[in-house]
C-alpha atoms as an extended CHARMM CRD file, in Angstrom:
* protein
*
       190  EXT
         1         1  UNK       CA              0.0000000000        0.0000000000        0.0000000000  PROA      1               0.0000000000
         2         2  UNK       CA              2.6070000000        2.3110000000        0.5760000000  PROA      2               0.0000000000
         3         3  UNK       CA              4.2030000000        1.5520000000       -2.7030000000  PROA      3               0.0000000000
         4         4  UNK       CA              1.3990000000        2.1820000000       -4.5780000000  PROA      4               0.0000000000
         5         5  UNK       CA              0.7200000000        5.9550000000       -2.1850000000  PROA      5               0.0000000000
         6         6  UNK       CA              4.5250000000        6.9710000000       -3.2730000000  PROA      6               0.0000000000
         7         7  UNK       CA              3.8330000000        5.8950000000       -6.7900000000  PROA      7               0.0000000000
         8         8  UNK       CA              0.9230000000        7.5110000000       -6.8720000000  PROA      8               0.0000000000
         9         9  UNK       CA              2.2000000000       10.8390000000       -5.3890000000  PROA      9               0.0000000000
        10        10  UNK       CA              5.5450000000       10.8140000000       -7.5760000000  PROA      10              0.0000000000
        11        11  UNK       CA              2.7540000000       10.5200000000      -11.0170000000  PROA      11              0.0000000000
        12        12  UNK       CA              0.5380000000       13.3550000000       -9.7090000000  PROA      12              0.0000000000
        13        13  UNK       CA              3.9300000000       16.0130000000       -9.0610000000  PROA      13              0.0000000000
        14        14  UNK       CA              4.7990000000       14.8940000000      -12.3500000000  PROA      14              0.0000000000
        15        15  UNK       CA              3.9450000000       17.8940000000      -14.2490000000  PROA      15              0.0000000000
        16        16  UNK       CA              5.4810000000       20.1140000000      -11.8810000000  PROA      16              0.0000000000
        17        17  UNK       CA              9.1920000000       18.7460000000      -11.7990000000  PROA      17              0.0000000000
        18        18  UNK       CA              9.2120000000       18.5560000000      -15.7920000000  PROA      18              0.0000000000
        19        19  UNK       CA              7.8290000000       22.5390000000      -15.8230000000  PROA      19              0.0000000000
        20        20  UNK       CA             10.7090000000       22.9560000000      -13.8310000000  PROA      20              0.0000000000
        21        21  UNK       CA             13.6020000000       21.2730000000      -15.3050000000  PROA      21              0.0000000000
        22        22  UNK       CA             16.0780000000       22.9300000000      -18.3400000000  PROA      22              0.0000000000
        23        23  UNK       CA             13.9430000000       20.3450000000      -20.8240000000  PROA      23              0.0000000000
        24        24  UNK       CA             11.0130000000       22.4850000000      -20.8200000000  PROA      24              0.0000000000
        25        25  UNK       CA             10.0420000000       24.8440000000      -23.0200000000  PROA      25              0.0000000000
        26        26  UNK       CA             11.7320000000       28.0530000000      -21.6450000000  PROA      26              0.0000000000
        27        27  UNK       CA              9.2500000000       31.2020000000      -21.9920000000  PROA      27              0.0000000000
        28        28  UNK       CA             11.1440000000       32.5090000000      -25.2920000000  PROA      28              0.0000000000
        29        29  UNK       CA             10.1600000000       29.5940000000      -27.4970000000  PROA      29              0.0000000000
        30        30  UNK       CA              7.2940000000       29.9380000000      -29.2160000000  PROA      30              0.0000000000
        31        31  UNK       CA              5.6220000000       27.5770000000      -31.4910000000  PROA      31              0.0000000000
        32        32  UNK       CA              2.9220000000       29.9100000000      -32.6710000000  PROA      32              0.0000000000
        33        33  UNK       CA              5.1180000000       31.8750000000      -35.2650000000  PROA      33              0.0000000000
        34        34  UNK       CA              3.1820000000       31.7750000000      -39.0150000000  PROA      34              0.0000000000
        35        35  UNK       CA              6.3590000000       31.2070000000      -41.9620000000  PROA      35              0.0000000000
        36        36  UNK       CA              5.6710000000       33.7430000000      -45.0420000000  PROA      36              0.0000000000
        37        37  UNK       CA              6.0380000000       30.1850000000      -46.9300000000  PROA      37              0.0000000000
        38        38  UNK       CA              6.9870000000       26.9610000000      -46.2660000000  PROA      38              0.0000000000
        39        39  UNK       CA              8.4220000000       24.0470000000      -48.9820000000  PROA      39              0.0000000000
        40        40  UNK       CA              9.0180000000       20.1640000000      -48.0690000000  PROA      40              0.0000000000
        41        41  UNK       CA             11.5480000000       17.5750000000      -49.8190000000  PROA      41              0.0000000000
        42        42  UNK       CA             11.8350000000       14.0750000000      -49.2510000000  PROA      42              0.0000000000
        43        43  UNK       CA             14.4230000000       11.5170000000      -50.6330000000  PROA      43              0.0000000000
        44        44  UNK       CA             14.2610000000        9.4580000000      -52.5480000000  PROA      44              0.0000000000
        45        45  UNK       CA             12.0220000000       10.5940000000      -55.0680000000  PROA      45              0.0000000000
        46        46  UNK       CA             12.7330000000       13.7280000000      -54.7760000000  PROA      46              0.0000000000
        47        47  UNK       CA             16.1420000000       15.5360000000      -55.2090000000  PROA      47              0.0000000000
        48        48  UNK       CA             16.1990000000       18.4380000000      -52.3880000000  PROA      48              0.0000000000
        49        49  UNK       CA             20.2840000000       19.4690000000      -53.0730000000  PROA      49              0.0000000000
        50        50  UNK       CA             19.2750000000       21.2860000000      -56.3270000000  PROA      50              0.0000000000
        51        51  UNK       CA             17.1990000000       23.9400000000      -54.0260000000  PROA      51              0.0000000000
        52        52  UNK       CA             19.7700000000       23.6450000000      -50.8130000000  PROA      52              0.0000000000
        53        53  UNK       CA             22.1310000000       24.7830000000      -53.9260000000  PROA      53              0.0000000000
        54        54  UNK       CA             19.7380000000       27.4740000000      -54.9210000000  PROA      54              0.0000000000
        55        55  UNK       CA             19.2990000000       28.9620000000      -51.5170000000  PROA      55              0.0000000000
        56        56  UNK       CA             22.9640000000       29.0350000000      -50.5650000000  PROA      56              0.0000000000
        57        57  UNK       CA             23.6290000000       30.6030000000      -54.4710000000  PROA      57              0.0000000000
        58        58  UNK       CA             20.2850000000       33.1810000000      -53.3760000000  PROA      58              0.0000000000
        59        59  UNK       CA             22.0920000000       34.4060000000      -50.7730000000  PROA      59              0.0000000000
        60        60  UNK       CA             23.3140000000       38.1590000000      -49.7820000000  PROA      60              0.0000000000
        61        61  UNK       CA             24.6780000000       38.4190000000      -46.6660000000  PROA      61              0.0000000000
        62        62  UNK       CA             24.9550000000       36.0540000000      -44.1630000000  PROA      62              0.0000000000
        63        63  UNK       CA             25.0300000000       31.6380000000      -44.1560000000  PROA      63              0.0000000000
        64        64  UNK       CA             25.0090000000       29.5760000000      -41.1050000000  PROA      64              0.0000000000
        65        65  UNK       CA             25.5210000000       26.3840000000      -41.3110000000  PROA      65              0.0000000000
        66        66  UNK       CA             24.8990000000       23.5990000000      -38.4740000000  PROA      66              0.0000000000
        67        67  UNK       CA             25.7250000000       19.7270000000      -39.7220000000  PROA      67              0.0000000000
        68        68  UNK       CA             26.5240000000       16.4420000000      -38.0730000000  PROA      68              0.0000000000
        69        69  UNK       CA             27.7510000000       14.9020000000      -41.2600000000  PROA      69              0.0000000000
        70        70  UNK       CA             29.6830000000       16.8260000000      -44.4580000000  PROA      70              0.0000000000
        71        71  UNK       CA             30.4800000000       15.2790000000      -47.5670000000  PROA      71              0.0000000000
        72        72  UNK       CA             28.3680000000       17.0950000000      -50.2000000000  PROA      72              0.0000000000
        73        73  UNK       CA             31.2960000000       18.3270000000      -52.5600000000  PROA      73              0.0000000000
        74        74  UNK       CA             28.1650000000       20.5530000000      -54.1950000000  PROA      74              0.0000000000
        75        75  UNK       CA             27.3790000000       22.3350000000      -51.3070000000  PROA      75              0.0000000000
        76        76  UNK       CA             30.7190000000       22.6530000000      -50.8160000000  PROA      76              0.0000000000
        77        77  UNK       CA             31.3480000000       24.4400000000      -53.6270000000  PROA      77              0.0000000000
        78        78  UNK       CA             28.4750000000       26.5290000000      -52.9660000000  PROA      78              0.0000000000
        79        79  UNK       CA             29.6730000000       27.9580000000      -49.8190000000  PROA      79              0.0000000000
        80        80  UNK       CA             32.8400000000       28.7430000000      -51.1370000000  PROA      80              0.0000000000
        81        81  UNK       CA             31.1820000000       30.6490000000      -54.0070000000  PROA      81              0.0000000000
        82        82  UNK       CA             28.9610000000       32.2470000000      -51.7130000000  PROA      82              0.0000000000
        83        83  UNK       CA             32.2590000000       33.0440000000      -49.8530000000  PROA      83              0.0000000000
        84        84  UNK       CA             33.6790000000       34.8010000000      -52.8380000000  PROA      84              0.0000000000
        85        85  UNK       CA             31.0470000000       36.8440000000      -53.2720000000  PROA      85              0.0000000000
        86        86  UNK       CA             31.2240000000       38.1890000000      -50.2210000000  PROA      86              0.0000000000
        87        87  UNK       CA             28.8690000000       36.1040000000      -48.0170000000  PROA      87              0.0000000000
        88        88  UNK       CA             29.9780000000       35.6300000000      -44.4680000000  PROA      88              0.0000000000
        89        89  UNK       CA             29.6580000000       31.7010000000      -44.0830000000  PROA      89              0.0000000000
        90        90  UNK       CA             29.8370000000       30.2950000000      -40.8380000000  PROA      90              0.0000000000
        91        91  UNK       CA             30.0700000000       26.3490000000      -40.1310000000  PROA      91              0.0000000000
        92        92  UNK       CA             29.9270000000       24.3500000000      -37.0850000000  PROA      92              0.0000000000
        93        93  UNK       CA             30.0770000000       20.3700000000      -37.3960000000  PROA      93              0.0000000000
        94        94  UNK       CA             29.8560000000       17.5250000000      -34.8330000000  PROA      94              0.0000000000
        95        95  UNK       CA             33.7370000000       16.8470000000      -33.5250000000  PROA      95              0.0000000000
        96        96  UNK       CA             33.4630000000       13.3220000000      -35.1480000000  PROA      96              0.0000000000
        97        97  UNK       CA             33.1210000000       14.7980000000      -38.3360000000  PROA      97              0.0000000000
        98        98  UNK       CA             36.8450000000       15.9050000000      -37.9690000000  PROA      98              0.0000000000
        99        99  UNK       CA             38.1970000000       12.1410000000      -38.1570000000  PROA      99              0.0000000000
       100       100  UNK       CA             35.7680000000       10.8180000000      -40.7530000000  PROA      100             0.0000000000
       101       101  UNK       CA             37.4190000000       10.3750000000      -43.7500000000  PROA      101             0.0000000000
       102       102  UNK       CA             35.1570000000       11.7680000000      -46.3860000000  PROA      102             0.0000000000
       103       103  UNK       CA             34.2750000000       14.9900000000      -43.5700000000  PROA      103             0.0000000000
       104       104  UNK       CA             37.5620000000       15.3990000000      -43.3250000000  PROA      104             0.0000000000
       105       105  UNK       CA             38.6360000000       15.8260000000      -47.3590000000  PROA      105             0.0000000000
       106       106  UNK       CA             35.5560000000       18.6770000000      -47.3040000000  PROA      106             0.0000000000
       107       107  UNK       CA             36.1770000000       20.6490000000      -44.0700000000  PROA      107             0.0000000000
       108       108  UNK       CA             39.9930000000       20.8930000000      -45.7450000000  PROA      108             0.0000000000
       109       109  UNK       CA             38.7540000000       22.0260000000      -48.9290000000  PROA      109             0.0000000000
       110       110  UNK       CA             37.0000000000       24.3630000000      -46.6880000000  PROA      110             0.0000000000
       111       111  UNK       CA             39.2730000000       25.9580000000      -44.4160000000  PROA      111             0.0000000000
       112       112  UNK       CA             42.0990000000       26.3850000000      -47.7380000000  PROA      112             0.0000000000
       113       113  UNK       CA             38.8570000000       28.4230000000      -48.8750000000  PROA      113             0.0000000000
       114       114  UNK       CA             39.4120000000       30.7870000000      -45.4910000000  PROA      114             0.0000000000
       115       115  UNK       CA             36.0480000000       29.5060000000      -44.2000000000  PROA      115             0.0000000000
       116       116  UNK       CA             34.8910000000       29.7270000000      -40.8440000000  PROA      116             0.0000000000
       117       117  UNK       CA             34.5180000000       26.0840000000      -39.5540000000  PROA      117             0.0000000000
       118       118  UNK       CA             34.1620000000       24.8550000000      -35.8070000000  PROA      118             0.0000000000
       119       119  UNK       CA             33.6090000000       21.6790000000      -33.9840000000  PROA      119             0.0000000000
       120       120  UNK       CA             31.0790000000       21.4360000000      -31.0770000000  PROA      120             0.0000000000
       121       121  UNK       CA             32.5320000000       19.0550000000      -28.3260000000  PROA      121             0.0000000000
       122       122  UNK       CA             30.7200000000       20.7000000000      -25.8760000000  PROA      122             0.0000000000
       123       123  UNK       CA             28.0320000000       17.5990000000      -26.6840000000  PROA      123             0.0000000000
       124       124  UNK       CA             27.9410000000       14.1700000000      -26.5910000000  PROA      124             0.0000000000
       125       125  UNK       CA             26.6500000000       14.4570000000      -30.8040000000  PROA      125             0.0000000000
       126       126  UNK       CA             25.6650000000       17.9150000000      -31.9380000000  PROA      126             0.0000000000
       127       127  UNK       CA             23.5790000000       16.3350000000      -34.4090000000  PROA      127             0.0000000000
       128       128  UNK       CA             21.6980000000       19.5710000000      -35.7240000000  PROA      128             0.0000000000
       129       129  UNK       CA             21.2640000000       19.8300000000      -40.0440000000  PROA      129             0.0000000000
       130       130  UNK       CA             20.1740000000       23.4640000000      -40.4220000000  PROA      130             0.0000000000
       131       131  UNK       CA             20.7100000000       26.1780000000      -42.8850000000  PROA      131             0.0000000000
       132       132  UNK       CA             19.9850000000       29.7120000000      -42.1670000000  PROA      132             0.0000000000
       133       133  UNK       CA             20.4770000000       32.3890000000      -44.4930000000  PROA      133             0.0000000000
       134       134  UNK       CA             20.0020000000       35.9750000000      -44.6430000000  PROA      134             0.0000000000
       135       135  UNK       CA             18.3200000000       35.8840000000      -41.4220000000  PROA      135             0.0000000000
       136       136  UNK       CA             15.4580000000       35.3130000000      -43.5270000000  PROA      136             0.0000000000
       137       137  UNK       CA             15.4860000000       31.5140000000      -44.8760000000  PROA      137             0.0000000000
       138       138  UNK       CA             15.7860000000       28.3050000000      -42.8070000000  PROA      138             0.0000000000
       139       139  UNK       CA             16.4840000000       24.8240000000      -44.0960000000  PROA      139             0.0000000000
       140       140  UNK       CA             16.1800000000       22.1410000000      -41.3620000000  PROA      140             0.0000000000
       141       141  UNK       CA             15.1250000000       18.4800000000      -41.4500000000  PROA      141             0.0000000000
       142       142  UNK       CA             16.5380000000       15.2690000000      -41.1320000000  PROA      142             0.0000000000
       143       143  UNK       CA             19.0240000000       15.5380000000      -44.1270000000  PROA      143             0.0000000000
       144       144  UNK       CA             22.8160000000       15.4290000000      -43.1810000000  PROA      144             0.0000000000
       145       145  UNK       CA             25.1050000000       17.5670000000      -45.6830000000  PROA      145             0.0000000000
       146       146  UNK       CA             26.1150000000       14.4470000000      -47.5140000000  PROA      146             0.0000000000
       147       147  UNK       CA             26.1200000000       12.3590000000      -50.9090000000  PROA      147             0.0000000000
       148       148  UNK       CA             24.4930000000        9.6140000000      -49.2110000000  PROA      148             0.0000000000
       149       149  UNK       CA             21.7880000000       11.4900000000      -47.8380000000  PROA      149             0.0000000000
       150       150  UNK       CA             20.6390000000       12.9640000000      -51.5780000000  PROA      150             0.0000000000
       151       151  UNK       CA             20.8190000000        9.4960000000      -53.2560000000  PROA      151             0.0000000000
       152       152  UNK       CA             20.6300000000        6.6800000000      -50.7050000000  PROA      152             0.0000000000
       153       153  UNK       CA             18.8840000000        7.7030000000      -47.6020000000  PROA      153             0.0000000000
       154       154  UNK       CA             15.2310000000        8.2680000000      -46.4790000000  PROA      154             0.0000000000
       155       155  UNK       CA             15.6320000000       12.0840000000      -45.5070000000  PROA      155             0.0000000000
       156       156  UNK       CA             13.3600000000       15.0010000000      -45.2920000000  PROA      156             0.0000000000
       157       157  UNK       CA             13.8560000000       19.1740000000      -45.6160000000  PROA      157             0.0000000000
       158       158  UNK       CA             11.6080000000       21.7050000000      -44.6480000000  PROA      158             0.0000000000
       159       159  UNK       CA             12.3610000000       25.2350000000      -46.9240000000  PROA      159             0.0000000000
       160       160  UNK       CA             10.7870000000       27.7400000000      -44.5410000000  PROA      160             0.0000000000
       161       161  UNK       CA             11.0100000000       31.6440000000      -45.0790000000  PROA      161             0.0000000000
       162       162  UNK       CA             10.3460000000       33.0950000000      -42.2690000000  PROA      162             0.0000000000
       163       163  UNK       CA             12.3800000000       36.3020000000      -40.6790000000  PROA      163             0.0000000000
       164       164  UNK       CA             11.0850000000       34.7840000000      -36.4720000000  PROA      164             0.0000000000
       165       165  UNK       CA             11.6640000000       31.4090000000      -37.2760000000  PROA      165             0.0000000000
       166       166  UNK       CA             15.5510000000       31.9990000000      -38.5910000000  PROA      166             0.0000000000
       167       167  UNK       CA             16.2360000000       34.5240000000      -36.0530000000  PROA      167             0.0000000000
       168       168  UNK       CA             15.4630000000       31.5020000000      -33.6760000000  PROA      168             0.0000000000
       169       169  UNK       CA             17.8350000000       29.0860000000      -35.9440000000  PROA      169             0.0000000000
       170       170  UNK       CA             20.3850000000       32.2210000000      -34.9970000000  PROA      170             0.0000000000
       171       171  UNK       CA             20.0100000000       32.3930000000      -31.8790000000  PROA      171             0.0000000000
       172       172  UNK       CA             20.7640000000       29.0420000000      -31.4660000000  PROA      172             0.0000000000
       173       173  UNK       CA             23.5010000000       28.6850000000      -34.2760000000  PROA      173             0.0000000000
       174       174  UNK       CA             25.2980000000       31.4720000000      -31.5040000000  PROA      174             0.0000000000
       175       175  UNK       CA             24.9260000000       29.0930000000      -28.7220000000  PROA      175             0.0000000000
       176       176  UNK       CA             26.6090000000       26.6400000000      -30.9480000000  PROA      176             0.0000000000
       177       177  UNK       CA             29.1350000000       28.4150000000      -32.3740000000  PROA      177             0.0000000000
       178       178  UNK       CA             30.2220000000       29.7210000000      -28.9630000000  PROA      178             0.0000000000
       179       179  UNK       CA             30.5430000000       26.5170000000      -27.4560000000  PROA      179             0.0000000000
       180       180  UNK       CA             33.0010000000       25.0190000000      -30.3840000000  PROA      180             0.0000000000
       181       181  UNK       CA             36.7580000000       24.8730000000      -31.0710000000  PROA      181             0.0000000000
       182       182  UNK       CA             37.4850000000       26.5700000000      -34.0640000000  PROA      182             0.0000000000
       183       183  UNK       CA             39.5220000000       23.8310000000      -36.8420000000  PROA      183             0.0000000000
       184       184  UNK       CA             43.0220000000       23.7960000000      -37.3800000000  PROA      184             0.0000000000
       185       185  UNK       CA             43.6720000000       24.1060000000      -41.4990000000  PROA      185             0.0000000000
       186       186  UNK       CA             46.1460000000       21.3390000000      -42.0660000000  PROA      186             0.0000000000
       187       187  UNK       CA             49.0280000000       22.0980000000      -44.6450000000  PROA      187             0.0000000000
       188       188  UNK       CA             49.5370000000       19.6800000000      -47.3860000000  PROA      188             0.0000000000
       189       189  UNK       CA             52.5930000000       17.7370000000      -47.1850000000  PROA      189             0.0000000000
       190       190  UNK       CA             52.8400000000       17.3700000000      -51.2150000000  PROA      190             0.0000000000
């Protein structure tokens, strides 16, 4: 009997020890905020790099970049274009990504580009895949920044404009980016 009053009296305070914990929603997130438009891509069946290409190539001012995984030599290239151009491109990738082999070959095409790349080890996997650009456009889903994940995998992309919604990508993008170790370029031994 007094197993089941203690059980019973944990269930019921329930409620109040999640409100209360870092988990919960803290009072700045919103989930009521309306996106100007909103676009979905699924693979396979549907190729979702060609408009990740066009956004980064549509952009003016400003790309932040949040991946767990990075092999996509076309996005690559994108980024560094976008560079040139005079787009301040910001990157910050899971620390594993800097000993996988195919991560590894991009992030060093990237940094001999002079772009801004970091590694967040301040998590166990920072396992974010989000795109914001301009502080206007947000690209977030399932879909790692990879070959595999345009032509093998079962992924998904949501294209949502939206000036609140990126400034919240942003936001957080900050958190990230201030809680990872900048990466080392590597000179080439040949």
């Amino acid at each position: 009997m007094v197993v089941v009053a203690i059980f019973v009296a944990g269930f019921l305070s329930y409620p109040l020890i999640i409100e209360n914990t870092p988990f919960s929603l803290a009072p700045e997130v919103s989930i009521a905020s309306t996106p100007e438009s909103m676009d979905v891509c699924f693979t396979p069946g549907q190729s979702c790099l060609p408009k990740v290409i066009k956004y980064i190539d549509n952009a003016k001012t400003s790309i932040l970049l949040l991946g767990y995984s990075f092999t996509s030599k076309p996005i690559t290239q994108a980024l560094i274009q976008a560079k040139k151009r005079g787009v301040n491109v910001r990157i910050v990738l899971d620390h594993s990504q800097q000993y996988q082999k195919y991560s590894k070959e991009v992030i060093q095409v990237l940094l001999n580009n002079q772009m801004d790349v970091r590694f967040d080890h301040s998590v166990k996997i920072a396992h974010n895949k989000v795109l914001v650009i301009d502080s206007l456009r947000t690209v977030t889903g399932s879909y790692n920044w990879t070959h595999s994940a345009e032509f093998k995998n079962a992924e998904n992309l949501v294209f949502i404009e939206s000036q609140d919604v990126a400034k919240k990508y942003a936001t957080y993008f900050e958190r990230r980016w201030k809680a990872s170790k900048s990466a080392v370029r590597v000179k080439s031994l040949t």
